[in-house]
N, C-alpha and C positions, 0 to 999 in steps of 0.2 A: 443411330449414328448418322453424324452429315454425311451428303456427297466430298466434303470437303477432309475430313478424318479419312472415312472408307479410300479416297483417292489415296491418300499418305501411306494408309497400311499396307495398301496393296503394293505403291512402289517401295518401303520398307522394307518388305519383304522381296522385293527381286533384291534390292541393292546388296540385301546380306547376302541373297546366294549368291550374286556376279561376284562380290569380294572372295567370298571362302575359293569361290573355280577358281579366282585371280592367284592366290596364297596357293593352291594348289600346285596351279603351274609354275609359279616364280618355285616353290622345294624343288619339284621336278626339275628345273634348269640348273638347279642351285649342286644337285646332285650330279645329273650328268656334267658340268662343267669340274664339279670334283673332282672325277674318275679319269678328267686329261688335265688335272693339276694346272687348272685356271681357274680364278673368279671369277660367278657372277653376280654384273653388275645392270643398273638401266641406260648405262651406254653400251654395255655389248651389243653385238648385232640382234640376239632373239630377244635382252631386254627393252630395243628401239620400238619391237615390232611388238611386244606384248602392252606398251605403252601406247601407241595407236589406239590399237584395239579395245583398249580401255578407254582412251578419249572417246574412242566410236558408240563407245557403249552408252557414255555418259550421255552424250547428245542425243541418244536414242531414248534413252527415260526423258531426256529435256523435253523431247517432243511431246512422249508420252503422257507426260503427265500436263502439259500444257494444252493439248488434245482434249484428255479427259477434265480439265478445269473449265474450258471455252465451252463444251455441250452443257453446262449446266449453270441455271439462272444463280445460284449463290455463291459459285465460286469462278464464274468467269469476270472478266477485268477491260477483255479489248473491244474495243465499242463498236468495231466489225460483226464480232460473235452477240454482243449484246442487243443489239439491233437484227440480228438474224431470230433470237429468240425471242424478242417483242415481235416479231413479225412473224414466228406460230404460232404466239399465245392471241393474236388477234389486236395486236395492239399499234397503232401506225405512230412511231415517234413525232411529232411534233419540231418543224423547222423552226428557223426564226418570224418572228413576226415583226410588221412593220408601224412606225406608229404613229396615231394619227391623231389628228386634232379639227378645229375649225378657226376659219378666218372671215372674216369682211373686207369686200371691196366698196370703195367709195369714190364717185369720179371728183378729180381733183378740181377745184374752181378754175372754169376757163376754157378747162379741157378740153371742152364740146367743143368749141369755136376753131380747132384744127384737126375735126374730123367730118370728113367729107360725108361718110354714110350716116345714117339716122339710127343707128344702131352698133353695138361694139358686142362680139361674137366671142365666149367665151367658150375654146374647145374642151373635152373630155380631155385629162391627162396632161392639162397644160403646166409647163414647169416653171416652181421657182427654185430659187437656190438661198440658202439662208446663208446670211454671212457669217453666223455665231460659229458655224460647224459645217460652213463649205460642203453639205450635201442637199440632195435634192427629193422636193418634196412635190407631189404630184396633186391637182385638183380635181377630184372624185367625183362626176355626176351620174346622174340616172339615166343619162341623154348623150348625145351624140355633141352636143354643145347646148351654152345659151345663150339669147341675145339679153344684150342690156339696151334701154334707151341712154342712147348720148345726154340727154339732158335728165335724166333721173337723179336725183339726191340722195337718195335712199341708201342706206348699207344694204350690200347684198353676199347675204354668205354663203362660206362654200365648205363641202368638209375635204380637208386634204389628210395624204397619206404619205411617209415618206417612203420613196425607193425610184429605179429608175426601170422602164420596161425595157422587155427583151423579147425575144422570140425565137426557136430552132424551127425549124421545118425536116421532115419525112416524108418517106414514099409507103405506101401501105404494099405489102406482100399479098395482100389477100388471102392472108391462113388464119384459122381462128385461135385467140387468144394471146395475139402477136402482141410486143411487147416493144414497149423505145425506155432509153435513158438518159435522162438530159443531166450533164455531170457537172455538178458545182462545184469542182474542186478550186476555181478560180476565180466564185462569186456565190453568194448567198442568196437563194432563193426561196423568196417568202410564201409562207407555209398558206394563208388563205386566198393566194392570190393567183389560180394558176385555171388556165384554161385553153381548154383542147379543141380543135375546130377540122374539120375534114371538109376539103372542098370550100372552106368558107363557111360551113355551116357549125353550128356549136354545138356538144357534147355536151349534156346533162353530167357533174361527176357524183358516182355513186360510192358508196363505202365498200362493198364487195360485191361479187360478182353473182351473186344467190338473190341481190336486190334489184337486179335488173329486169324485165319483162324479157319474151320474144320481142325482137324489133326495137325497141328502145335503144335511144340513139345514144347510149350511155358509154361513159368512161370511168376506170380506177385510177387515180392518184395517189400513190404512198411512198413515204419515204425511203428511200432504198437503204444496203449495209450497209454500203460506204458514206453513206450522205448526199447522194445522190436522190435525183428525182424520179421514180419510176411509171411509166403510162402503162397499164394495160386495155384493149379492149374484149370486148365479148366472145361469143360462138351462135352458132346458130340456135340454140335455143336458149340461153342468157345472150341479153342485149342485142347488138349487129357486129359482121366482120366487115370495116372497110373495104371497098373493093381493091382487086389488083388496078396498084399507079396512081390511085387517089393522092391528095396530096395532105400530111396530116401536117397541121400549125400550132406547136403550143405556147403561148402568149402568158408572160409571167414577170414579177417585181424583184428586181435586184435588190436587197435591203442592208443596211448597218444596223439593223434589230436596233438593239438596247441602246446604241450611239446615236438613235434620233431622236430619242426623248428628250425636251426642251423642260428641262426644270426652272430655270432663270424667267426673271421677272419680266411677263409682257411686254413692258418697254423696253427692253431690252433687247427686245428678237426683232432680227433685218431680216425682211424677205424682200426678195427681187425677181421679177422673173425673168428666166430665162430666154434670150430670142425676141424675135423681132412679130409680131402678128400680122397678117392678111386678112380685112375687112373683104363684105359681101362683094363690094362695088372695085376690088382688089387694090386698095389704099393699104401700104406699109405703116403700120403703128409700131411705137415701143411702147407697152403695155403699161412701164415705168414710169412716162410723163404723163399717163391717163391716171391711172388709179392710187391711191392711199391704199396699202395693205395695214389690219390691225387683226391681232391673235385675237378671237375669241371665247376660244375652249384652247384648255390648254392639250399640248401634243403629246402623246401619254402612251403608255401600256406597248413603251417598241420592249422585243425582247429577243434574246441571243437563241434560242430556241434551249430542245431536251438535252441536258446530259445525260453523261450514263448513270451517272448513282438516281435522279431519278426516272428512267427510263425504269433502271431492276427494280424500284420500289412501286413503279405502275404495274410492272408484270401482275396477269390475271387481278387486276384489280379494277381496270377501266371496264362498264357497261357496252358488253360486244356490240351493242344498238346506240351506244355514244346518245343512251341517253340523260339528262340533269334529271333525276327524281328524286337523289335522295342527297344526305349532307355528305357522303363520301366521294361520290359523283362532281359536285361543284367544286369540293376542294385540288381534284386531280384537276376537274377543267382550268382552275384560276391559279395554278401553282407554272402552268407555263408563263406566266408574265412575270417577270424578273424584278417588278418595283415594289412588289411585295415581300415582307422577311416573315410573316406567320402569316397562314390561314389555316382558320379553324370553322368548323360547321355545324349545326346542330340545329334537332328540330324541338319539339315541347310535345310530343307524344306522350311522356308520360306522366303529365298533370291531366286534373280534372276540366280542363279551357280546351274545347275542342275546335272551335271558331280558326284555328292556327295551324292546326296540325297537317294541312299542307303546304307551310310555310316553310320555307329554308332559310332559317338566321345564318348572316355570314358576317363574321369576326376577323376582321382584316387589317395587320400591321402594315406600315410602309418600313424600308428597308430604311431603316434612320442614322444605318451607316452614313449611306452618300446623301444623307441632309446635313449630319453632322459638318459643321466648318472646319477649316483648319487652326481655327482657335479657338473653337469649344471642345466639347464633349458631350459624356452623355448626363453628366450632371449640371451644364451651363446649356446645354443648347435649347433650342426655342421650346417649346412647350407643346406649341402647333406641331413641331417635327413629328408627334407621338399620333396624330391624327391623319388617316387619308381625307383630303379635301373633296369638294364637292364636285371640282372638275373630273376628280379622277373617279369619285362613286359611279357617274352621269356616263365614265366611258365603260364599268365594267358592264353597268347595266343594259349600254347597248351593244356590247360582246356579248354576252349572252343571247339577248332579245334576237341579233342578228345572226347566231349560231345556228340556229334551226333544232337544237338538241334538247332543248327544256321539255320537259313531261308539259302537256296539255292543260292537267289540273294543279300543276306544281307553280311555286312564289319564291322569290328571292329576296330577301330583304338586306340590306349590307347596315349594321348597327354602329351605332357610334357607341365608341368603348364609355364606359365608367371609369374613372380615373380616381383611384383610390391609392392614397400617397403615404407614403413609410419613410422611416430612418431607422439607421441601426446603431447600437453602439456595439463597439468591438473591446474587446479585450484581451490583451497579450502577454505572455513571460516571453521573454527575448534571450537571447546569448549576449553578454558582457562585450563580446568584440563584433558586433554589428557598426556599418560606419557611422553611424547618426539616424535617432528615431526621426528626424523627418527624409529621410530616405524609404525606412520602414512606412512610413504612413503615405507616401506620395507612390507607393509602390504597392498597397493596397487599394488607395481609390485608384487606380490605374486600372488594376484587377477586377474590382468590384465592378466599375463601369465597363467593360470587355463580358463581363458575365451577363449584366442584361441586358448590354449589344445584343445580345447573341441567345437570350432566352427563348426556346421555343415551347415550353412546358406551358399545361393550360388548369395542370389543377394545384400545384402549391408550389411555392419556394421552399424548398427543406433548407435549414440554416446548414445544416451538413454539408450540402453542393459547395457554399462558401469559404466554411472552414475548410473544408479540403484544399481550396484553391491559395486561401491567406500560407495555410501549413507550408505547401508548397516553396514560400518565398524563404529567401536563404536570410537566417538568422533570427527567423521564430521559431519558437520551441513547442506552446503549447499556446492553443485560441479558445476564448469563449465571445457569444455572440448574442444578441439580442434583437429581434424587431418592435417596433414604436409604430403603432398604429393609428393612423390620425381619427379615424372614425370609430377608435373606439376609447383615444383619450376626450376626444369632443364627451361623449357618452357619460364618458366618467368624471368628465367637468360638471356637463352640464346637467347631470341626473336621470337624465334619459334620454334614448332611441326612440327611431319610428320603424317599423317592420311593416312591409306587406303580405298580408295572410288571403288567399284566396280561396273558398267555398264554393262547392258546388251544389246543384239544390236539395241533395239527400243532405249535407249539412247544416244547409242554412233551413233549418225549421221558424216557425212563425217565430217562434218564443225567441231565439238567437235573434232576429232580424229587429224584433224590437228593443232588444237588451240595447244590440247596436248602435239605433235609430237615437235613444234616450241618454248614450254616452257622448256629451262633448267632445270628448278627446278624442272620437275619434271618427271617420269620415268614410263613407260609402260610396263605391262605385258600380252602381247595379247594371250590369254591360245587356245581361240576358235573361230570362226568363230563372234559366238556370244556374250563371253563375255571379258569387258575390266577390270585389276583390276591396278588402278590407286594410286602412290606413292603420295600425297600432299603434298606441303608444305607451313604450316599455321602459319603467321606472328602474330606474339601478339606484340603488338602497347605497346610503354609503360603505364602504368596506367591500362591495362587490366590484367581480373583475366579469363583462359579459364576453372580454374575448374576441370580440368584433374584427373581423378580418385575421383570424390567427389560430390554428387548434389546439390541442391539447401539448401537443412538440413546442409549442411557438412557433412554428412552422407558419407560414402567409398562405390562406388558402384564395384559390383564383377562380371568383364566381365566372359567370357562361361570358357574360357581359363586360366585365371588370380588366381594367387595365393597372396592375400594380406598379405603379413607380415610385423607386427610390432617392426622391428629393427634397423630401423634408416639407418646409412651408408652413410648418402648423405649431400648436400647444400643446402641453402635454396638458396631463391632470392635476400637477402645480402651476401654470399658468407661466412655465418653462417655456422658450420659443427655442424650434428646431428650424434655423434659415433655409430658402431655398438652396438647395446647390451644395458646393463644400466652403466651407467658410473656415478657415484653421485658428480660427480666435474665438469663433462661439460655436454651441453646436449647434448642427445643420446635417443635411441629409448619410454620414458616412464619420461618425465619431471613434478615432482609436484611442485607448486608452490604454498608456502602459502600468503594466500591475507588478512586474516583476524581473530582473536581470539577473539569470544564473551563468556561471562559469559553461564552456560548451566542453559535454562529455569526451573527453578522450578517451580509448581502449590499449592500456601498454599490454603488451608480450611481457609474460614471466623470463 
């Protein structure tokens, strides 16, 4: 039985006994008031007071059973309690992150000629401000600053990050394990960006307090219940305790997470920086009249930090060592950036290709809602929307890389999907007083496109998820459904497939290798000593159906790789064209067909 039933039964059973006490005492009153030939009522004076005590009561289960909901991970709700039990199970919720890109500077022709130093001094942290979206975005170095020569040509770039610094300041108590909390109740503090310094001096941060040495000059950072930032330091034999009066400094990114992602086309983003600069020789520049700023990575991966839904789905599930080894591990890591709508993981352990198998394939959707335009959809819009681009592969792979968390012998490879494209036709009996079938059908491709919005499944479409959804709409009766598989009416046009078959060398015997070698048709990739991955080509007979993308249901099954979308673009096995998109004059990726209009059942009373 859940925590969640077992809670129920138990307050179930108070609620009957408080009732029957209640029924109890109202006879009791109901009797004495008899015996002085008056009724009682719940305005009398003891039914006022029996009524209280009943409210009181009720409020006490409220508590109760809200008590016992908040201590447990499946039936708690309030993101106080739920971040309380992420932070016994070992798990540090994830703030927001800020997001970051690159830029090139380039001195503007002329420029040099109205600056007195022989050099233009570009500090750590120096601010611009975009004018697309009026926040600020900071320039990232490894250094304390850099110079530029005045008369350099050259693009020189920079990686920026957006958010604005901040800083709180404490007194150290000099006890051990002493504790500060810098509360963000009135600003958003970004989750990788946070650093603690005593005396001026910096703190290593560590993940817990069992990974610190004696003496090591170490600190905790984790997210607190409320959302809050929480510092701990050490004791005397994990890590150091500040001295008493030391002064502690935490230095850290105010950020709009997910509001600073720049999706909009490169030329289209203003940057300017903010303020005035101070050269070596202390000549006032505006940075503005000197330099040409241009995007050259785009700004990418900001995000609003964890929720609670998945916060409770991380519980006991994140690597206490935070570290990437396996495909479950990457998927929680990469599931805090917000610009992703699926990711999925998977390695190839269990094939015969052993070459890979510390390989982590990562299958990675973009959120194609906020690509979608305000006058597409998801059957008209770009095609590209379905693919993460190259700028953005470039920044998970230095998320990671810069994480510190990847296994030693571990690989990440982020795959570009297969795109394997369907249509369906639909079939309908309707009710007689529907207002018009093109209401019905502009009210299924509505539907249909909302479903794989929002598809997160990675091993089939069951046509049933849809029918259930078509059923739903008011004034069909009964649905049937069909998918149209482009790779496998090509097949059946064109007489045959190709399949790749892979061999390992207990397989591949001499006698196989040469059957191979002697078949035209068909083509070898001899990678290893041991393994063969072999090109087939598979003849469909006429009258054969080989089913290609679809199983025994008609159900669409969804290879590791494969991206199924439903937009048509192809030919059938009659040399039939299914148009991209919806097209309501021919078919194309989402065809209804009405089959049938009956009277809508009414039920009379005899």
């Amino acid at each position: 039985m859940s925590d969640k039933n077992k809670i129920k039964l138990v307050l179930d059973k108070l609620l009957i006994q408080d009732q029957a006490l209640k029924t109890q005492v109202e006879n009791y009153l109901i009797k004495e008031y008899a015996k002085r030939d008056q009724n009682f009522t719940e305005t009398s004076p003891y039914g006022q007071i029996l009524k209280v005590i009943e409210e009181l009561n009720k409020l006490q289960y409220f508590y109760l059973e809200d008590a016992l909901n908040e201590r447990s991970t499946e039936t708690a709700f309030k993101q106080k309690s739920i971040r309380g039990l992420a932070r016994l199970t070992g798990h540090n919720p994830y703030r927001s992150i800020s997001a970051k890109g690159e830029i090139s500077l380039k001195i503007k022709p002329g420029a040099a000629n109205d600056i007195s130093s022989s050099n233009i001094e570009i500090n750590n942290f120096t601010k611009l401000i975009c004018q697309n979206n009026s926040l600020t975005y900071l320039i990232k170095l490894n250094s304390d600053s850099v110079l530029i020569p005045k008369n350099s040509q050259e693009f020189i770039y920079f990686n920026i990050i957006q958010g604005e610094t901040s800083e709180e300041t404490f007194q150290s108590d000099g006890t051990p394990l002493q504790s500060f909390t810098l509360d963000n109740r009135t600003q958003v503090l970004e989750n990788d960006n946070v650093k603690v310094f005593v005396n001026g001096q910096e703190y290593k941060n560590f993940e817990s307090l069992y990974d610190m040495n004696k003496g090591d000059l170490g600190v905790i950072v984790k997210t607190g219940i409320n959302g809050q930032v929480d510092v701990y330091f050490g004791n005397q034999d994990y890590g150091t305790i500040p001295a008493l009066g030391q002064v502690i400094t935490v230095k850290f990114l105010k950020t709009a997470g997910q509001g600073g992602n720049l999706g909009i086309s490169e030329n289209q983003i203003i940057f300017e920086f903010d303020g005035e600069a101070t050269l070596g020789d202390g000549q006032v520049v505006d940075l503005n009249e000197i330099f040409d700023i241009r995007i050259t990575k785009k700004i990418t991966l900001g995000s609003d930090g964890e929720n609670t839904d998945l916060t409770k789905h991380l519980l006991n599930k994140n690597s206490r060592a935070l570290v990437l080894a396996n495909p479950d591990n990457y998927v929680h890591f990469l599931r805090r950036y917000s610009q992703f709508s699926f990711i999925y993981a998977f390695n190839t352990f269990g094939d015969e290709y052993l070459d890979d198998d510390n390989v982590v394939y990562v299958f990675l959707m973009p959120d194609i809602t906020k690509k979608v335009s305000s006058n597409s959809d998801y059957f008209s819009t770009n095609i590209d929307n379905f693919y993460i681009d190259t700028q953005t592969k470039d920044a998970v792979y230095k998320a990671i890389n810069t994480s510190g968390s990847q296994f030693i012998s571990a690989e990440m490879k982020i795959i570009d999907p297969v795109v394997k494209r369907f249509a369906m036709n639909i079939y309908l009996r309707v009710f007689d007083d529907i207002i018009s079938e093109e209401t019905i059908e502009a009210e299924i491709v509505n539907k249909v496109g909302e479903y794989f919005l929002n598809l997160e499944r990675r091993d089939k479409i069951p046509r049933s998820d849809l029918i259930k959804v078509i059923e739903e709409i008011d004034g069909v009766d009964s649905v049937s459904l069909s998918f149209i598989s482009e790779e496998n009416e090509n097949a059946i046009r064109n007489g045959f497939y190709y399949k790749e078959i892979s061999y390992n060398n207990k397989q591949t015997s001499d006698i196989l290798l040469a059957q191979l070698r002697n078949n035209s048709q068909n083509t070898l990739d001899i990678n290893t000593s041991t393994d063969v991955t072999q090109t087939q080509k598979i003849i469909v007979n006429p009258g054969q159906d080989p089913r290609l993308g679809l199983d025994e249901f008609g159900d669409i099954i969804i290879g590791n790789k494969e991206l199924p979308i439903m937009r048509g673009g192809f030919f059938d096995r009659r040399g039939v064209e299914y148009k991209d998109g919806i097209d309501p004059l021919n078919l194309s990726a989402v065809n209804v067909i009405f089959k049938e209009s009956i009277p809508r059942f009414t039920k009379y009373k005899a």
